[in-house]
N, CA, C and O of each residue as an XYZ file, in Angstrom:
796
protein
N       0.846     -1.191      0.000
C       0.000      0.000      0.000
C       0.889      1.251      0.000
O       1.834      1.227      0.789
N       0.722      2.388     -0.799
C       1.541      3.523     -1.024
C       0.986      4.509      0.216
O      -0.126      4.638      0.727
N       2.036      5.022      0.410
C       1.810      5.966      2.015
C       1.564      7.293      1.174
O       2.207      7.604      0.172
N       0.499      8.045      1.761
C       0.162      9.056      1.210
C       0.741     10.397      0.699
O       1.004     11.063      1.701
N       1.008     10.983     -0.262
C       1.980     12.352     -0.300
C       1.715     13.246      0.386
O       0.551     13.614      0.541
N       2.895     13.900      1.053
C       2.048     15.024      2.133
C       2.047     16.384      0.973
O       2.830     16.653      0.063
N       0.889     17.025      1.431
C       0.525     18.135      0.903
C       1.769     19.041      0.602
O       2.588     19.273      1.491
N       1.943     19.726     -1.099
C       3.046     20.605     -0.643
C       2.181     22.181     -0.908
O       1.572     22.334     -1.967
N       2.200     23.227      0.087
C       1.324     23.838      0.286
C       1.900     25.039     -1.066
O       1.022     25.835     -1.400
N       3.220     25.175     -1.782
C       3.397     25.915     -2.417
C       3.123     25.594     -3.880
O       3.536     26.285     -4.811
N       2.360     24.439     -4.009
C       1.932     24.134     -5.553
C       0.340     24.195     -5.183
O      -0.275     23.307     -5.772
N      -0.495     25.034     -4.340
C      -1.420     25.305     -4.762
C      -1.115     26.012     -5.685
O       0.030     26.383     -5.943
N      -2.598     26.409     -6.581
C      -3.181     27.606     -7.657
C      -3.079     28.671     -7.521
O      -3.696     29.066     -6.532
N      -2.452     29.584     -8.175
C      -2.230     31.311     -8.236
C      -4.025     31.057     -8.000
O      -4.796     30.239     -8.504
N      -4.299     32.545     -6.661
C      -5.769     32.590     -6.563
C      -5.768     34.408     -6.724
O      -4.725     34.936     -6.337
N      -6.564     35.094     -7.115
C      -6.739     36.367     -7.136
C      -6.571     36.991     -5.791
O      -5.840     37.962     -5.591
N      -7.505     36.199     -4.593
C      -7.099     36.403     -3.423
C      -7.747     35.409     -2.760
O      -8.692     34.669     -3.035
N      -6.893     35.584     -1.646
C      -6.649     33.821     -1.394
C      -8.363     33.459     -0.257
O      -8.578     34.044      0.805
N      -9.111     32.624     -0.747
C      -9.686     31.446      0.419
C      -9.395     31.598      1.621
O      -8.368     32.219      1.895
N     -10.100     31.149      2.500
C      -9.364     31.159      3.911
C     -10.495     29.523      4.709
O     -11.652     29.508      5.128
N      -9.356     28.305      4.591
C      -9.910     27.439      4.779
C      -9.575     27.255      5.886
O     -10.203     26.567      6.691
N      -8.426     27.898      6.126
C      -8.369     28.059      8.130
C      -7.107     28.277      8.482
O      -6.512     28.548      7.439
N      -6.415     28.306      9.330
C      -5.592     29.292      9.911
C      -4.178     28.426      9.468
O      -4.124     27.221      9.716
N      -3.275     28.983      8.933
C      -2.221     28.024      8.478
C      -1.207     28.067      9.662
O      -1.228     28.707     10.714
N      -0.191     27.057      9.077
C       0.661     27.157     10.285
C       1.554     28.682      9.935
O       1.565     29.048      8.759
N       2.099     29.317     10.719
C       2.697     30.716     10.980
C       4.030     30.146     10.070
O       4.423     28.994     10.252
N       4.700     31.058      9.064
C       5.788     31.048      8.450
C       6.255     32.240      9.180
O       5.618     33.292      9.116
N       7.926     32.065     10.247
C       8.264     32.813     11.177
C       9.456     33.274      9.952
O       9.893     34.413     10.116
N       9.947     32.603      8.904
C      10.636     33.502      8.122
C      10.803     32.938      7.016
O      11.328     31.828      6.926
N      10.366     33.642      5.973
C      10.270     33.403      4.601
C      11.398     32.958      4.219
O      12.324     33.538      4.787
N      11.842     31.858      3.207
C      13.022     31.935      2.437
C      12.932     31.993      0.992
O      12.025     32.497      0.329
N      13.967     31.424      0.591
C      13.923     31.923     -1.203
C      13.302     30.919     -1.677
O      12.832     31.184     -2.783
N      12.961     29.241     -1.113
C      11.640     28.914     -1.837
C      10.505     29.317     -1.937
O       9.734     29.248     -2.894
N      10.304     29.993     -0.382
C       8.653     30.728     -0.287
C       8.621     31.847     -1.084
O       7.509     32.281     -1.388
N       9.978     32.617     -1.639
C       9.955     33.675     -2.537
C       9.123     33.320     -3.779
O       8.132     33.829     -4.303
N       9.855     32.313     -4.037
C       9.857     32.124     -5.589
C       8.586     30.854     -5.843
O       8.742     30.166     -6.852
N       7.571     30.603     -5.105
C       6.462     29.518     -4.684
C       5.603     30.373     -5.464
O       4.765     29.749     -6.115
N       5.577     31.668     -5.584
C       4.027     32.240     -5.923
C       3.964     33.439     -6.625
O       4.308     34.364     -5.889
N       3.680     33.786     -7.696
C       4.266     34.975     -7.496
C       3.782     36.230     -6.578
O       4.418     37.282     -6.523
N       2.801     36.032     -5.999
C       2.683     37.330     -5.344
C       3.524     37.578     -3.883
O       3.538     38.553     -3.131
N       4.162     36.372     -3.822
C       5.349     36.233     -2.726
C       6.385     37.056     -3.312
O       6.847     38.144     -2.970
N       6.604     36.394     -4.135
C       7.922     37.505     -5.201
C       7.574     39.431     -5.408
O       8.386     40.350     -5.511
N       6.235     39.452     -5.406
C       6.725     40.807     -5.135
C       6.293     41.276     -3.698
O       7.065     42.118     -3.239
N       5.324     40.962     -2.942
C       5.382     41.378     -1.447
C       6.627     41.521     -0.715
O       7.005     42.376      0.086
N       7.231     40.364     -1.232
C       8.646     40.381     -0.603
C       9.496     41.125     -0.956
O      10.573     41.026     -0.369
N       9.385     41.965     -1.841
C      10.076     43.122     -2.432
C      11.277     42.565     -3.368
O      12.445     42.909     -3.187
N      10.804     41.519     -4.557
C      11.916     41.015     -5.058
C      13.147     40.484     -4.566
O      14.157     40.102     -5.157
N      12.818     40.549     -3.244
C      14.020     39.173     -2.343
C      14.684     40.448     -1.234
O      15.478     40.129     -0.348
N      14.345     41.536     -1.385
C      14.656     42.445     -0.088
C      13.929     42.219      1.328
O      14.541     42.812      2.216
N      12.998     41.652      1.705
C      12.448     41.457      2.351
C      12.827     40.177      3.044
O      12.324     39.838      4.115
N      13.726     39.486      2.401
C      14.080     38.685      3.346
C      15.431     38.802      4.194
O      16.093     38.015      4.871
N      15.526     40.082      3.859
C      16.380     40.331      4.660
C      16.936     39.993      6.019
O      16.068     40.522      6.713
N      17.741     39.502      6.816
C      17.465     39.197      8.506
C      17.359     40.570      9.351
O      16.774     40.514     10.433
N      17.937     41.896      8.878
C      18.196     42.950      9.682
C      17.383     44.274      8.850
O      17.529     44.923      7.814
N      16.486     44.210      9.968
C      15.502     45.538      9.413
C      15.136     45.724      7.888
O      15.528     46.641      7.167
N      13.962     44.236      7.390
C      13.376     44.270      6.227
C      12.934     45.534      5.793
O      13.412     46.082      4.800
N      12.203     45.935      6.364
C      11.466     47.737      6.051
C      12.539     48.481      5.413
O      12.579     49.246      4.449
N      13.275     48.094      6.120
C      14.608     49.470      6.015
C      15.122     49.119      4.226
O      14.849     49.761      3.212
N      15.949     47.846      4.396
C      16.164     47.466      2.721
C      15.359     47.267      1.877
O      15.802     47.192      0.731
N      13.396     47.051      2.147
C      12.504     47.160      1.410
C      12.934     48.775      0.692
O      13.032     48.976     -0.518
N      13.129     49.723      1.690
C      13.170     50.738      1.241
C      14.011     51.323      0.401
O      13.768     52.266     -0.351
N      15.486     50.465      0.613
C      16.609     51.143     -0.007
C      16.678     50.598     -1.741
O      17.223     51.233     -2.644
N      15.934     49.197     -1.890
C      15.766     48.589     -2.757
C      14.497     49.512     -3.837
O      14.280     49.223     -5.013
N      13.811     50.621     -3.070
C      12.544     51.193     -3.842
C      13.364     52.117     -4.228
O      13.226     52.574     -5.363
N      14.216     52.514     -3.523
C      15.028     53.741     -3.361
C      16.260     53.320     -5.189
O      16.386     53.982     -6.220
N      16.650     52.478     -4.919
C      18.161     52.137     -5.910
C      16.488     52.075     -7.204
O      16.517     52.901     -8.116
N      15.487     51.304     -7.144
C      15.057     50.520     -8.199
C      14.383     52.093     -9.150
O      14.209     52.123    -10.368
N      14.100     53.294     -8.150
C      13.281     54.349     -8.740
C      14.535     55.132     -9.429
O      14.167     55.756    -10.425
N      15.885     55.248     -9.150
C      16.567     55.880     -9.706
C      17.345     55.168    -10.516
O      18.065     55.827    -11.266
N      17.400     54.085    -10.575
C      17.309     53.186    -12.197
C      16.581     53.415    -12.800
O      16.955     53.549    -13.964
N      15.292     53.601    -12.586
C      14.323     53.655    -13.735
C      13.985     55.013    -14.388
O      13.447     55.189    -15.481
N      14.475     56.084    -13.358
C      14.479     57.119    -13.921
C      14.885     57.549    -15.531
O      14.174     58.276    -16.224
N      15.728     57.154    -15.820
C      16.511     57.397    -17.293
C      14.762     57.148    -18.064
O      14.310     58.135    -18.646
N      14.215     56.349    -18.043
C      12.998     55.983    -19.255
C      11.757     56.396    -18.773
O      10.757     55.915    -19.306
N      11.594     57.467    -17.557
C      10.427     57.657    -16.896
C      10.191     59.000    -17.092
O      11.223     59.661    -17.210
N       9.055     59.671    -17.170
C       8.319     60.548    -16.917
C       6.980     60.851    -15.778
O       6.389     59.957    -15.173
N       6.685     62.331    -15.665
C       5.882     61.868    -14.442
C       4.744     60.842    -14.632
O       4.419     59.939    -13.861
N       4.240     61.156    -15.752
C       3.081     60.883    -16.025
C       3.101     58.949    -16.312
O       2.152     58.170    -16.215
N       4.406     58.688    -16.642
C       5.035     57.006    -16.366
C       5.060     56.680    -14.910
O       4.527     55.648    -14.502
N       5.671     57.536    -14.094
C       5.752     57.424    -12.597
C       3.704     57.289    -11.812
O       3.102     56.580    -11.006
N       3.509     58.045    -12.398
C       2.169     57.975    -12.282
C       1.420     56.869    -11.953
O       0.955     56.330    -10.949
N       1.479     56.669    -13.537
C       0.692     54.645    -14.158
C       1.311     53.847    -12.611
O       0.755     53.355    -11.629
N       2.858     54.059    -13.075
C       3.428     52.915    -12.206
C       2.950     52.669    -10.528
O       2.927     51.615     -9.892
N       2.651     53.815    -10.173
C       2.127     53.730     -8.677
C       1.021     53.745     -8.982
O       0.619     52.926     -8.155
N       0.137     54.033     -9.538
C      -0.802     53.661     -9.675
C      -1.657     52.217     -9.505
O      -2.595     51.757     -8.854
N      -0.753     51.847    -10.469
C      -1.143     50.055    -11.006
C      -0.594     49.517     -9.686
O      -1.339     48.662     -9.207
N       0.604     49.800     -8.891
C       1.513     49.061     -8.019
C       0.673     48.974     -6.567
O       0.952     48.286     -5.585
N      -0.406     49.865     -6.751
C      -1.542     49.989     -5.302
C      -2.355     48.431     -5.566
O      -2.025     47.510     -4.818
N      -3.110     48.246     -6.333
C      -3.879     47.260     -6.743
C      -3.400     45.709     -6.543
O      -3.881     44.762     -5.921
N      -2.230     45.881     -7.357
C      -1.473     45.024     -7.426
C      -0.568     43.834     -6.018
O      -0.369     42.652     -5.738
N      -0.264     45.439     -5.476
C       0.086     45.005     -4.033
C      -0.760     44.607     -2.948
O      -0.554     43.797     -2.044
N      -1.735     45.318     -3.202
C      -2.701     44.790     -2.261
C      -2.797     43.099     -2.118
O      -2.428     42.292     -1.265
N      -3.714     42.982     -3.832
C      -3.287     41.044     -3.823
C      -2.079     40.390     -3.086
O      -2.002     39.502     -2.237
N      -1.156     41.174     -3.738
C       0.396     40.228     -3.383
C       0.273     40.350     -1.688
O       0.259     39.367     -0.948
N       0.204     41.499     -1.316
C       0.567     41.327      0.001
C      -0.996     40.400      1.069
O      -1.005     39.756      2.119
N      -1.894     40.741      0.256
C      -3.045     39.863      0.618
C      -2.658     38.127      0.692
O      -2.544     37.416      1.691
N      -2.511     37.775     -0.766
C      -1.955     36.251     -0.723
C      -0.786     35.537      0.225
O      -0.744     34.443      0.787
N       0.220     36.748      0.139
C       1.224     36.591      1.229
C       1.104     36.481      2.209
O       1.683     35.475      2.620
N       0.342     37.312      3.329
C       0.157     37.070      4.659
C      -0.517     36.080      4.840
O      -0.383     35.527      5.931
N      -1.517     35.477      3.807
C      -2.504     34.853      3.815
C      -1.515     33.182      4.107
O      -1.726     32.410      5.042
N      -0.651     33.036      3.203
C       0.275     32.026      2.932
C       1.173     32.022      4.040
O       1.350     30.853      4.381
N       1.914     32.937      4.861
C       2.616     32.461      5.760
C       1.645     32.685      7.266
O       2.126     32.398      8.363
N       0.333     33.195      7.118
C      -0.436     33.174      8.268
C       0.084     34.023      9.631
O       0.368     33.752     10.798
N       0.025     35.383      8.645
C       0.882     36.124      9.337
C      -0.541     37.693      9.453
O      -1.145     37.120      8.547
N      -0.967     38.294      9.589
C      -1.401     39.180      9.483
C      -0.769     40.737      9.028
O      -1.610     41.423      8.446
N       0.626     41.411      9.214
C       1.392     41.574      9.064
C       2.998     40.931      9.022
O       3.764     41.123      9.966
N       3.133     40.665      8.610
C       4.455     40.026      8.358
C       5.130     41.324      8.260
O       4.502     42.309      7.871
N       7.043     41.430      8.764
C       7.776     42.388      8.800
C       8.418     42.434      7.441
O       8.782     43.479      6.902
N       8.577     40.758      6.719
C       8.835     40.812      5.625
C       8.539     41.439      4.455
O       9.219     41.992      3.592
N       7.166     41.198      4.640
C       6.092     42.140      3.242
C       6.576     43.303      3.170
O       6.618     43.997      4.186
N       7.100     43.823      1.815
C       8.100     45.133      2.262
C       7.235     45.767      0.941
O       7.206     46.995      0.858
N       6.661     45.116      0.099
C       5.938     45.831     -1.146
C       5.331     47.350     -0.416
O       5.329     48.454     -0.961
N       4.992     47.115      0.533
C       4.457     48.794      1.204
C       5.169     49.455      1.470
O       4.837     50.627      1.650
N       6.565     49.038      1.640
C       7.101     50.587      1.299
C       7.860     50.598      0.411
O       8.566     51.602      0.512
N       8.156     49.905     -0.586
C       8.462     50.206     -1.927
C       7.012     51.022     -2.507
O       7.158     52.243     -2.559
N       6.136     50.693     -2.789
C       5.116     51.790     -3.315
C       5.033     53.182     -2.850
O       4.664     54.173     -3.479
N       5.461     53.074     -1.577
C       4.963     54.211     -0.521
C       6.244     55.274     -0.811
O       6.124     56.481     -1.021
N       7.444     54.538     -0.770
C       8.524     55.665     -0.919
C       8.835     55.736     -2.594
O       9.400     56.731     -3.049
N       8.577     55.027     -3.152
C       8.153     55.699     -4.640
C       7.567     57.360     -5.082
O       7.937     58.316     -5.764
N       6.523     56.995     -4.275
C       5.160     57.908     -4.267
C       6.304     59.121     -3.490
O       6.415     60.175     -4.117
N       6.994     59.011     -2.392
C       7.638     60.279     -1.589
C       8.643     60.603     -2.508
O       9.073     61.731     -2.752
N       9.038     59.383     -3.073
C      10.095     60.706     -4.194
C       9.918     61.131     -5.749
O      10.634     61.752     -6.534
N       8.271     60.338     -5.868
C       8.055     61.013     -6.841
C       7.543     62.591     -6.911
O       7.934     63.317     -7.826
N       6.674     63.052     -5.917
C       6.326     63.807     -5.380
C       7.483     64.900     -5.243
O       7.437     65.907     -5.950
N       8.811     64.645     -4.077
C       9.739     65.316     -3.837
C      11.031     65.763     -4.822
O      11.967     66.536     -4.623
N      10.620     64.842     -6.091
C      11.523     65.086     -7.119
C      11.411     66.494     -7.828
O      10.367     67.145     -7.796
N      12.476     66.891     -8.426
C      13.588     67.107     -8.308
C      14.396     67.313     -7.056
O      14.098     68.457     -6.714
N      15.136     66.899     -6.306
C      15.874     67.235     -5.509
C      17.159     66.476     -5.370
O      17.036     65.325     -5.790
N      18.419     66.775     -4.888
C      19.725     66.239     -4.574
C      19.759     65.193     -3.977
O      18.777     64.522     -3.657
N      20.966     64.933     -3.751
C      21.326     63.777     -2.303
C      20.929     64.081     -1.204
O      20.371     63.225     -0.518
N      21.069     65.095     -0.838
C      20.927     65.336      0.759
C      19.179     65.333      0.718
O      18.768     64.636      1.645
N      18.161     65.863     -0.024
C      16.443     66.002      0.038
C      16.346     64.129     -0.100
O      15.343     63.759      0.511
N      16.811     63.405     -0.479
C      16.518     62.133     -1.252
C      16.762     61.487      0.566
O      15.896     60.920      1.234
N      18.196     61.807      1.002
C      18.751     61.119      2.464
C      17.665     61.320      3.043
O      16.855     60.466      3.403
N      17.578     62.847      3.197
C      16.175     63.484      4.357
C      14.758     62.801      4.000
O      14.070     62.447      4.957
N      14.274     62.592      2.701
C      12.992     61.650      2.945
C      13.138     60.517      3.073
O      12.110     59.872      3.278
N      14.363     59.821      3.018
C      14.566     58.500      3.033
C      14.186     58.362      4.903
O      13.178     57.943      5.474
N      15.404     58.883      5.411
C      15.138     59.142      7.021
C      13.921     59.462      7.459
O      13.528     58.772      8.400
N      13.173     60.326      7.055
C      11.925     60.718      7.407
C      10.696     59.773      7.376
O       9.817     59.645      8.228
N      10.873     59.040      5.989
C      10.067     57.901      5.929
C      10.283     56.556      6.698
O       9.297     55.819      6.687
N      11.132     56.202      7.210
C      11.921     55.157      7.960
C      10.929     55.911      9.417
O       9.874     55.342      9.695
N      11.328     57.104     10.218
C      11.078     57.289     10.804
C       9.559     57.118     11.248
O       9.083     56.711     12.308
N       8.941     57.582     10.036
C       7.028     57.888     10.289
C       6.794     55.743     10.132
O       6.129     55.048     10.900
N       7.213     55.492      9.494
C       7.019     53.799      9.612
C       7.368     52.937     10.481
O       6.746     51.991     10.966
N       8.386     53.314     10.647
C       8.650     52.897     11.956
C       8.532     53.128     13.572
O       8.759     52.277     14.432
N       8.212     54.184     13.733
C       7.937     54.581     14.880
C       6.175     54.793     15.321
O       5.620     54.660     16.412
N       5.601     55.189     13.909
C       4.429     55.207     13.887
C       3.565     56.493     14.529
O       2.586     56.242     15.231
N       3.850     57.492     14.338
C       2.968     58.363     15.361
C       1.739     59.198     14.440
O       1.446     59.622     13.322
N       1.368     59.089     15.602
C      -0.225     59.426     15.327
C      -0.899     58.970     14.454
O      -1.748     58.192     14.890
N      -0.912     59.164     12.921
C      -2.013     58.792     11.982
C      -1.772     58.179     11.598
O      -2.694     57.626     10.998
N      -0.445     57.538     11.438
C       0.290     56.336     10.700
C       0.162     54.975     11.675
O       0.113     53.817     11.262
N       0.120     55.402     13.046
C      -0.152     54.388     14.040
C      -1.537     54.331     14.077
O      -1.606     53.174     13.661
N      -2.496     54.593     14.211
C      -3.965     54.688     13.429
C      -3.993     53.964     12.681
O      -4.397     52.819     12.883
N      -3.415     54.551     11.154
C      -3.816     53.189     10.511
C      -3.184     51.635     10.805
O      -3.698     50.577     10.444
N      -2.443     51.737     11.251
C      -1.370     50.110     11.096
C      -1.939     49.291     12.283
O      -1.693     48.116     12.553
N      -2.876     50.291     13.036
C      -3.854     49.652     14.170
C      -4.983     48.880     13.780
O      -5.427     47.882     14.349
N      -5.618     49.728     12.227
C      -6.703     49.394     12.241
C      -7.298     47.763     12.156
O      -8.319     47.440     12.763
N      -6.418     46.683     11.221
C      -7.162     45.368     10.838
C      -6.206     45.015     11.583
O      -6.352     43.906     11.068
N      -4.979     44.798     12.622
C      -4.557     44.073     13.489
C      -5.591     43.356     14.398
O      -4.995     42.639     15.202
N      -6.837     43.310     14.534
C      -7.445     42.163     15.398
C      -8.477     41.482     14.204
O      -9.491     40.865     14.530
N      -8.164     41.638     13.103
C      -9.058     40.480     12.643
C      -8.679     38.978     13.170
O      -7.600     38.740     13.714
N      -9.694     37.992     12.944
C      -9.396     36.485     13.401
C      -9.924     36.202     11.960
O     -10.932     36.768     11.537
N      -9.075     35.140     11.084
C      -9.379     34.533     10.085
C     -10.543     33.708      9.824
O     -11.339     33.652      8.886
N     -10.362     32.808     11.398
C     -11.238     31.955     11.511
C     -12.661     32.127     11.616
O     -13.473     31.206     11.516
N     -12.983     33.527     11.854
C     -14.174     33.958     11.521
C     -14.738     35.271     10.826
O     -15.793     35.860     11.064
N     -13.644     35.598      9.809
C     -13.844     36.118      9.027
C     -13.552     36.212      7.565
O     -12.580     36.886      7.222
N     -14.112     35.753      6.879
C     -13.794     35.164      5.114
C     -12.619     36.012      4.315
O     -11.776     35.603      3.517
N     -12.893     37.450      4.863
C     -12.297     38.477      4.311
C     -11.098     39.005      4.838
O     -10.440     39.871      4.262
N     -10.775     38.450      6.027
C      -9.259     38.798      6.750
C      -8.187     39.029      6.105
O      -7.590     40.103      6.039
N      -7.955     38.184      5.688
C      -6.998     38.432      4.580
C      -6.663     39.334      3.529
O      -5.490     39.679      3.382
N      -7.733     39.829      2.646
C      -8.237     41.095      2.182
C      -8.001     42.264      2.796
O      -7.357     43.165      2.258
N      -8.603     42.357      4.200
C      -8.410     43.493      4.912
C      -6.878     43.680      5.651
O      -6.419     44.775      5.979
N      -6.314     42.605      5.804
C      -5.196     42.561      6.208
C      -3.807     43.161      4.980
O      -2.821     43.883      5.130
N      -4.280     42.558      4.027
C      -3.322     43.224      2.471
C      -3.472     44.579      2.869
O      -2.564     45.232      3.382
N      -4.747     45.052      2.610
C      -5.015     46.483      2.321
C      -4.474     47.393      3.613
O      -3.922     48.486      3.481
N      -4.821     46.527      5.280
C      -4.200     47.367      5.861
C      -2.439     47.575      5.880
O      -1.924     48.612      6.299
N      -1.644     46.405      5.353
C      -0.662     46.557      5.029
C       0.218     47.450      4.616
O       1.288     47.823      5.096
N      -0.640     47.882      3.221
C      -0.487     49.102      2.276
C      -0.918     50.558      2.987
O      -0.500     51.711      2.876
N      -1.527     50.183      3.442
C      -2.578     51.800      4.170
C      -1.212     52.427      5.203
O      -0.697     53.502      4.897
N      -0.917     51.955      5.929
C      -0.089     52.463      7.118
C       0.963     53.017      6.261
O       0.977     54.235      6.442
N       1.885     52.649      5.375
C       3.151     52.815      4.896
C       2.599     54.192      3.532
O       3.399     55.037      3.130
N       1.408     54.128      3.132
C       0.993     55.057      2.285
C       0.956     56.261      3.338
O       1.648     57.260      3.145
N       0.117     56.135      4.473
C       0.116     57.189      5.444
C       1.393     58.141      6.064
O       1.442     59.325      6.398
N       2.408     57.034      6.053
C       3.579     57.419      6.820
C       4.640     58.087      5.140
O       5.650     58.791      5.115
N       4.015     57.612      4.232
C       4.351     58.513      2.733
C       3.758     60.133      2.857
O       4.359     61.180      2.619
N       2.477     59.938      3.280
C       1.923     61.100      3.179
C       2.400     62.572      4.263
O       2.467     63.771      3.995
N       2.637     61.886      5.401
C       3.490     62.586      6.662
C       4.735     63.128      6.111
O       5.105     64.288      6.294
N       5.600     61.923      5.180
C       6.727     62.402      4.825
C       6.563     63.934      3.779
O       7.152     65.007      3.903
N       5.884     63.650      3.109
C       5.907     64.556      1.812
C       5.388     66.019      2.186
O       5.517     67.061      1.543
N       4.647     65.750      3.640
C       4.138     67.124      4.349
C       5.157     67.937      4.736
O       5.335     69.115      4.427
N       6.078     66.950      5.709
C       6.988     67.646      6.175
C       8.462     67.975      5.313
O       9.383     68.711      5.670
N       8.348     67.247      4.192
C       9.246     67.810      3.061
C       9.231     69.436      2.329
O      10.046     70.250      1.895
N       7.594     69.287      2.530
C       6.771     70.731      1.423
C       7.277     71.608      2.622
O       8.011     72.569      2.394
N       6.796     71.208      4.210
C       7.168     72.549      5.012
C       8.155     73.145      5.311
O       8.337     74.352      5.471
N       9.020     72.045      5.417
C      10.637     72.241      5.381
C      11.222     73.372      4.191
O      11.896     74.363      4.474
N      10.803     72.978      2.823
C      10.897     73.869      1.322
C      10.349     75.415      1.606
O      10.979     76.445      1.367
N       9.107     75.320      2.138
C       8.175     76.403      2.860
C       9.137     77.027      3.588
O       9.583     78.112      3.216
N       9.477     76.547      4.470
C       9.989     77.695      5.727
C      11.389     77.912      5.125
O      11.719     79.071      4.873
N      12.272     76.869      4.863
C      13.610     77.317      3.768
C      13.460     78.387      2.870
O      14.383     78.694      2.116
């Protein structure tokens, strides 16, 4: 008699967004098979920055940071635009399927939120030098990480969903993902304009 194959959970079906048949076991740290298992792992994870061991957020960021001024040479605003644009939608899924897959509600890994988010701060803050690029880089690190006031608000908000009784957790969990790191974009770019202002 043949002993049964155990399930391999990374050849399920690409899903738009994922089912929730019940609470998986917790993935405490992604590696480069779970990268490359799905694709919406591949980009939540920020194209393999996110697995970083030492302050994912931080190289999520530096990786949005190197990838926007590569791309600069073939971009315009109105290209920069599309691109964050489409990259909201997009991420949401990815980072939806992702948490969903390592059964994480936030995961530190999921770094796609602030690659979109500090996109958006230097698309906004562009034109500027090294030193305006350092200062929102720092600034944005800061409002994400530390979280105050409206940015901690949002990153509060879907932290108590329970999967197990709610179909849509997962959903709301992507989106709150994205929401906090867009917020702590929006803080940045305030205090960029006031800084320009009072300069």
């Amino acid at each position: 008699m043949n002993a049964p194959v155990p399930h391999d959970p990374y050849a399920d079906p690409v899903t738009v967004f994922p089912e929730d048949p019940g609470q998986p076991a917790p993935v405490a740290r992604p590696s480069v098979r779970f990268l490359l298992a799905h694709p919406a792992h591949w980009i939540a994870l920020g194209f393999g920055s996110g697995l970083s061991r030492l302050a994912p957020g931080t190289a999520g960021t530096l990786w949005a940071w190197i990838a926007f001024m590569a791309f600069s040479p073939w971009m315009n605003e109105a290209r920069w635009g599309l691109l964050i644009a489409l990259s909201l939608p997009v991420g949401w899924w990815a980072c939806s399927v992702t948490a969903r897959n390592m059964g994480v509600l936030d995961p530190g890994s999921i770094v796609w939120d602030e690659v979109v988010a500090f996109w958006l701060v230097l698309w906004l803050v562009m034109p500027t030098g090294l030193v305006g690029q350092v200062l929102a880089f720092g600034l944005f690190r800061f409002f994400d990480a530390v979280k105050p006031g409206p940015v901690g608000w949002a990153d509060g908000l879907y932290h108590d969903l329970d999967p197990a009784t709610d179909p849509a957790a997962w959903r709301k969990a992507g989106f709150g993902i994205m929401l906090d790191d867009l917020v702590a974009a929006g803080c940045t770019v305030l205090v960029v304009a006031l800084w320009r202002y009072i300069v």
